[in-house]
C-alpha positions in Angstrom: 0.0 -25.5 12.2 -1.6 -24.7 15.5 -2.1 -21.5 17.5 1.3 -22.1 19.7 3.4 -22.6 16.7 2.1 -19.8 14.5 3.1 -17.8 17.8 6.3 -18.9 17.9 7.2 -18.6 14.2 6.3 -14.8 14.3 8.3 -14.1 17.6 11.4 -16.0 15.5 10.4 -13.3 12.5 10.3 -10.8 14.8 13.4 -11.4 16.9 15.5 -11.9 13.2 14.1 -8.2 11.9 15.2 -6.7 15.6 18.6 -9.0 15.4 19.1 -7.6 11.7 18.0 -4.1 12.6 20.6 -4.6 15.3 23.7 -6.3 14.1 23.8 -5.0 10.4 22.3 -2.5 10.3 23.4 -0.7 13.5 20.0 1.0 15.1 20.3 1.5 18.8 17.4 -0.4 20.8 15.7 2.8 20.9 15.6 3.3 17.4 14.9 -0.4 17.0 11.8 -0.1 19.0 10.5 3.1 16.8 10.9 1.5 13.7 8.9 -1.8 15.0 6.5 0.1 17.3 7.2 -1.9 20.2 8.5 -0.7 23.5 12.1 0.1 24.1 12.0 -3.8 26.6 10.3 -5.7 24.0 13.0 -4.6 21.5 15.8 -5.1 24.1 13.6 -9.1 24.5 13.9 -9.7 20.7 17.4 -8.9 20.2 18.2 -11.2 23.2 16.2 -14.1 21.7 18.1 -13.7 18.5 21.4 -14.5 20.2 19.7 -17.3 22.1 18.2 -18.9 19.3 21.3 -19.1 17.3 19.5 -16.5 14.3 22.8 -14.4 14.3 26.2 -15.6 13.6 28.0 -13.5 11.0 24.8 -12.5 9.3 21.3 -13.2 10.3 20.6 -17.1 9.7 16.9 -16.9 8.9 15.3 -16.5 5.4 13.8 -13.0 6.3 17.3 -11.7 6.5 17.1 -11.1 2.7 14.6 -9.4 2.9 15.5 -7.0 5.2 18.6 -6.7 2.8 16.3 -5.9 -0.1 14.4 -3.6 1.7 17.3 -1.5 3.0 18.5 -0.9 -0.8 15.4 0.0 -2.0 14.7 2.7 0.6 18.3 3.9 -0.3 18.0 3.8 -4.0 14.8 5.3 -4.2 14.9 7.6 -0.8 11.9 5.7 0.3 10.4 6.4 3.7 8.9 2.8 4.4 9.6 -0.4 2.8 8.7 -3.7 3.4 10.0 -6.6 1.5 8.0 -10.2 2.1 9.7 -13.7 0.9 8.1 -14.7 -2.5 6.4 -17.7 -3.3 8.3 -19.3 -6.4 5.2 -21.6 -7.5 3.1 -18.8 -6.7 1.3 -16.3 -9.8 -0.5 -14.7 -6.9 -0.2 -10.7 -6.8 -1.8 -10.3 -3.4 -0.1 -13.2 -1.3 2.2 -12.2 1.3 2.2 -8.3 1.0 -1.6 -8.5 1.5 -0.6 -10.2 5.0 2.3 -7.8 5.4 0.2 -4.8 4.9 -2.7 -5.4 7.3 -0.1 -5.9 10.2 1.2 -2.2 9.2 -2.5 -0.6 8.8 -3.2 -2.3 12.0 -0.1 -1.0 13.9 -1.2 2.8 12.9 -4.7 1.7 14.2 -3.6 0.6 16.9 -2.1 4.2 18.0 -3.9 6.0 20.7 -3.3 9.2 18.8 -5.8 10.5 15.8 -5.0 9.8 12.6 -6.4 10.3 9.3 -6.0 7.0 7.1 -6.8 7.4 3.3 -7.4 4.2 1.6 -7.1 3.6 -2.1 -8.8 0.6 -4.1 -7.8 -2.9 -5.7 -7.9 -6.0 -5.0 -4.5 -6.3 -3.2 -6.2 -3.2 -0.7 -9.7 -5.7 -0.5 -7.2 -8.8 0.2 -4.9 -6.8 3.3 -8.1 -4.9 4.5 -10.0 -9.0 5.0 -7.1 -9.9 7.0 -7.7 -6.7 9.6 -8.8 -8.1 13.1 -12.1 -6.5 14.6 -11.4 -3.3 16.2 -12.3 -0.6 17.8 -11.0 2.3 16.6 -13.2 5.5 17.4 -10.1 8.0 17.6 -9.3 7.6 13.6 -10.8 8.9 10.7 -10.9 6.4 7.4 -11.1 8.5 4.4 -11.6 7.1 0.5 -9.6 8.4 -2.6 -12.2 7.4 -5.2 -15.3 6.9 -6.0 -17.6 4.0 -5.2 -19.7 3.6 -7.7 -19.7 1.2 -11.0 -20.5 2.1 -14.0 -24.0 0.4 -13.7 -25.1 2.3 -10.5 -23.9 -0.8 -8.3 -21.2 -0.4 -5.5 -17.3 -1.1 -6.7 -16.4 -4.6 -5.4 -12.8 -3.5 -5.0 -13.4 -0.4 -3.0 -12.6 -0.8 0.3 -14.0 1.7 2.6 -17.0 0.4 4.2 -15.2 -3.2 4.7 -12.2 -1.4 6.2 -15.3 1.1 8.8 -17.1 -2.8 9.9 -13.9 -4.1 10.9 -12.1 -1.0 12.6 -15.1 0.4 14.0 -13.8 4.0 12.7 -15.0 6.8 11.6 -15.2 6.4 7.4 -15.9 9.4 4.8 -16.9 7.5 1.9 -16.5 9.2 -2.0 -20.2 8.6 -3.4 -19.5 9.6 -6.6 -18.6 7.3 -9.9 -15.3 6.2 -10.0 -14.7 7.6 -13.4 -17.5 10.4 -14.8 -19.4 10.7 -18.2 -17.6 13.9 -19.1 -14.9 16.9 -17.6 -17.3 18.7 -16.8 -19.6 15.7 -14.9 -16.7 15.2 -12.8 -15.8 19.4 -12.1 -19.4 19.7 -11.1 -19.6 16.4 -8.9 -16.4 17.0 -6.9 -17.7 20.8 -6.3 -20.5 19.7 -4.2 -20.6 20.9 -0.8 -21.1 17.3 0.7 -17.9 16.0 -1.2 -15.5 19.4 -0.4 -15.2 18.2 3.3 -13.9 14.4 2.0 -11.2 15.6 -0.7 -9.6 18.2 2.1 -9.5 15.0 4.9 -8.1 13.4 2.2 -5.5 15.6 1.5 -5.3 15.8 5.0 -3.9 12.0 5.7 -1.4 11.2 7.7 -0.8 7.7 6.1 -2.2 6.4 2.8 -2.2 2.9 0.9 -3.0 2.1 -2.3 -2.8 -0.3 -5.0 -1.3 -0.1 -8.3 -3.3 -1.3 -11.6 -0.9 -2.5 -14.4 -2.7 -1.3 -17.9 -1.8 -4.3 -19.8 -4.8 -6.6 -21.8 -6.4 -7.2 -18.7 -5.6 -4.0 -16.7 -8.3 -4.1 -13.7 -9.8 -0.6 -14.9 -11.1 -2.6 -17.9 -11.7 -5.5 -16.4 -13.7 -4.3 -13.8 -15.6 -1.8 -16.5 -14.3 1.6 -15.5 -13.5 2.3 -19.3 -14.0 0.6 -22.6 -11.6 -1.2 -24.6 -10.7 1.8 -27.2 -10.5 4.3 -23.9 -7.5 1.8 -22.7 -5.9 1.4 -26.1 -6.0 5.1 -26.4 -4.0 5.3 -22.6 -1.2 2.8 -23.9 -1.2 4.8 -27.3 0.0 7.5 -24.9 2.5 5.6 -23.1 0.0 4.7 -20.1 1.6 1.8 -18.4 -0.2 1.9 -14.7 -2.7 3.8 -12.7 -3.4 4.6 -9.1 -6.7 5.5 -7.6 -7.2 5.9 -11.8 -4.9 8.4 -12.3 -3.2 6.7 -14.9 0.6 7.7 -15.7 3.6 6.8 -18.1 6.9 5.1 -17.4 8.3 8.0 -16.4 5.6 8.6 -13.7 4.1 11.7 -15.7 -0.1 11.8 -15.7 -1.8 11.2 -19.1 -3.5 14.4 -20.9 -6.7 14.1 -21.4 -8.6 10.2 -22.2 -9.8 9.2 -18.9 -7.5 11.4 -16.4 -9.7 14.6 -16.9 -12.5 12.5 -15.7 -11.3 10.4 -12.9 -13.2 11.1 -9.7 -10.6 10.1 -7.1 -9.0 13.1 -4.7 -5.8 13.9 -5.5 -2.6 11.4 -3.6 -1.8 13.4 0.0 1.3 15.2 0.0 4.3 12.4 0.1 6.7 15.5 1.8 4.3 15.7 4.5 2.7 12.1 5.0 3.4 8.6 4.0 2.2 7.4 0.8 2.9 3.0 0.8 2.1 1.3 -2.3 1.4 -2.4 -2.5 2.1 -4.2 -4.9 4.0 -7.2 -6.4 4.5 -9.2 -10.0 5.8 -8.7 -13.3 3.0 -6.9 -15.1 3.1 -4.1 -12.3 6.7 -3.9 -12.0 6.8 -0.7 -15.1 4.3 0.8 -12.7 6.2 -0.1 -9.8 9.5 1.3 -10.8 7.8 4.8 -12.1 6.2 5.7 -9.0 9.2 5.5 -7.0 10.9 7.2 -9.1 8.6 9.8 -10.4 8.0 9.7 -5.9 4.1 9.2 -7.0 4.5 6.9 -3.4 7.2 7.3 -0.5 6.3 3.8 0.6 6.6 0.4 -1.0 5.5 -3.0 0.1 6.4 -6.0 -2.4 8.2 -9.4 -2.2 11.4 -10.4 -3.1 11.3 -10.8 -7.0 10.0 -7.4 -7.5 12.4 -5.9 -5.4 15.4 -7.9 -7.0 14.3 -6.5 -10.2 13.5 -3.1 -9.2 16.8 -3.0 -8.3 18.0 -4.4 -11.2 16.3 -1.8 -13.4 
């Protein structure tokens, strides 16, 4: 597919979300245009082009109308304050594709605001896979700050955190965790977070107008053990106690309540922003994170969710 007809696609896709935000749903252009981040004309543009290109009849007639559906339900049943729904890929057992694309066009929208804001950025390889498909930019005006800690167990840098990727690409200002992701002891991680050049980070942090992360399943090959963060008795000893998923390593039960002890009482990371003052978006997608999913919307461990069809279906269903 060329340059023209990728264009052209995407103006369809937008044109059926403003149509659908239009015609079912009921938003005014001017509510229309907030909700996109477009101007009040362009949203007046897309609405017309919806109508012209035969996308609304009774319903929307594109694919991405169900989604939008999805979407709106979710937000409702969980009192969600952003959601995005992406078609799945039925032949696909990829847990980044699509939502990885849908969330770099959101983190680049808010980058793309004149006004400073503070981004905090989580970890994962669904973060590493949305953050790769960020443009270059230039965005001097925003601060980027990290929720954990960069640093393997062996000393080397974590491949999945994101921060210094997300700095090259955006040009921004980044405030970076240097600490281990997950400490030798309590009392490792009490003394490491108490030092003067990490205080500034964890109060940006909780500071951030807009956060993503990722959520880790902790099944058999739950990316904390995978990736070495703890051993193989550590994550037997977190689904003994009813861990079922982690975010930034915090790692909680189905009913979205933190772990005692194990590895939570030495888990680096800065505590998740306030979700009653800024927007915390999840991504994530798939059967082995839909537990984790479903208990962080509801537990409102996240106020924002992007995910594809299936998962929504079934978060809905459950």
């Amino acid at each position: 597919m060329n340059s023209r007809q990728e264009t052209g696609n995407t103006r369809l896709d937008d044109a059926a979300r403003a149509g659908w935000l239009y015609y079912v749903a009921g938003n005014t252009q001017d509510q229309i245009a907030a909700k996109l981040g477009i101007s009040r004309q362009t949203a007046q543009r897309l609405v017309s082009l919806a109508m012209s290109e035969g996308l609304i009849k009774v319903r929307v007639d594109h694919p991405i109308a169900n989604c939008l559906d999805l979407a709106a339900r979710l937000r409702s049943r969980f009192a969600l304050d952003l959601v995005e729904v992406v078609p799945s890929d039925p032949t696909s057992s990829s847990t980044t594709i699509g939502i990885a694309e849908a969330a770099a066009a959101e983190i680049e929208r808010r980058l793309r605001s004149d006004s400073p804001i503070v981004m905090a950025i989580g970890t994962g390889r669904t973060l590493k896979a949305a953050i790769e498909q960020l443009p270059p930019m230039e965005c001097p005006q925003h601060k980027v700050v990290s929720l954990t800690g960069n640093i393997s167990p062996d000393g080397s840098a974590a491949f999945y955190n994101v921060i210094f990727t997300m700095a090259d690409r955006v040009k921004a200002r980044s405030f970076p965790m240097p600490l281990p992701v997950i400490a030798s002891s309590p009392e490792e991680r009490d003394m490491l977070l108490n030092q003067p050049m990490i205080q500034p980070t964890l109060a940006l942090a909780a500071e951030a107008d807009v956060t993503f992360i990722g959520i880790g399943d902790l099944g058999p090959k739950a990316p904390l053990y995978e990736d070495g963060f703890i051993s193989e008795s550590e994550l037997k000893a977190l689904q003994k106690a009813g861990g079922i998923a982690e975010i930034v390593g915090w790692v909680f039960d189905r009913e979205g309540r933190m772990i005692e002890g194990i590895t939570n009482d030495r888990v680096s990371s800065a505590a998740l922003p306030s979700r009653e003052k800024s927007l915390v978006i999840a991504l994530a997608m798939g059967e082995r994170k839909l537990p984790g999913i479903l208990a962080a919307v509801n537990r409102r461990l996240v106020n924002g969710l992007i995910t594809d069809e299936r998962t929504a279906a079934a978060l809905l269903a459950g």
